[in-house]
C-alpha positions in Angstrom: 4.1 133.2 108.7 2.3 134.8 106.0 3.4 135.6 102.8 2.1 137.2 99.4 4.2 138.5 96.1 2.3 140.9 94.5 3.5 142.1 90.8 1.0 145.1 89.1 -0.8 142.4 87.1 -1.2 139.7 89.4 -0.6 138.0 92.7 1.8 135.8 92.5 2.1 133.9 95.5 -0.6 133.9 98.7 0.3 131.6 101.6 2.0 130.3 105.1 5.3 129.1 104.6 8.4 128.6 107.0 10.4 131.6 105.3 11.9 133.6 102.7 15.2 134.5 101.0 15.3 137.9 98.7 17.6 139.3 96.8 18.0 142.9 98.2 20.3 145.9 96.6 22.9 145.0 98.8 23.2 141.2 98.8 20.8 138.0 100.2 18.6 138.2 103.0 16.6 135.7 104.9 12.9 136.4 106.7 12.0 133.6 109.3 8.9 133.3 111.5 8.4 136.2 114.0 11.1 138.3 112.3 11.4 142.0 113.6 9.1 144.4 111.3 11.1 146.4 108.3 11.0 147.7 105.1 13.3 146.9 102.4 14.2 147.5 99.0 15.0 144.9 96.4 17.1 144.4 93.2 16.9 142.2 90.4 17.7 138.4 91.5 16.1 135.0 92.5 13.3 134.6 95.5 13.2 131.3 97.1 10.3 130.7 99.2 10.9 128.4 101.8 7.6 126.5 102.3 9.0 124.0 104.5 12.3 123.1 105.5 12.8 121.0 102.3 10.4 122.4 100.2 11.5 125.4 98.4 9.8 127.1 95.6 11.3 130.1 93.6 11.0 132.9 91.3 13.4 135.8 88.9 12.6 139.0 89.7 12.7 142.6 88.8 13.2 145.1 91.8 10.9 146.1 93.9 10.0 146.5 97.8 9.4 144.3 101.0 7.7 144.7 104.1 7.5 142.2 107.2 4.9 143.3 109.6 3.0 141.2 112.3 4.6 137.5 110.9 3.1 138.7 107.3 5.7 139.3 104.7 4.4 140.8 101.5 6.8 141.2 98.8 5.9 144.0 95.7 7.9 143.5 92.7 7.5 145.0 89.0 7.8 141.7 87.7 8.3 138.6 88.5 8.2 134.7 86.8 8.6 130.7 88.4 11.9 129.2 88.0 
């Protein structure tokens, strides 16, 4: 799957990777390959991309907004920086 983070000055992040975990308002989350479309809002917390099963790259960041559509997941945030 697909994924970008996207911050208002910058992308962030543009690539295929095996998955995603967010931080959203109400706890963790995990997006896999072919997950089921949604929108989702995010709070303040750590993103770990997931680029393969033992490769992991992550990031702090501010809120902001998800959405998985058609095995792309793009991720919005205010702000964002690598850990």
């Amino acid at each position: 799957m697909t994924l970008e983070i996207l911050t208002p000055e910058k992308k962030l992040y543009s690539g295929n990777v095996y998955g995603v975990m967010l931080p959203g308002i109400t706890g963790l989350f995990e997006v896999l390959d072919k997950h089921a479309p949604m929108v989702s809002a995010l709070g303040k917390g750590n993103l770990k991309v997931l680029k393969t099963k033992n490769d992991t790259e992550s990031y702090s960041i501010q809120s902001g907004f998800v959405e998985v559509l058609n095995n792309k997941v793009t991720v919005l945030v205010e702000g964002a920086t690598a850990l």
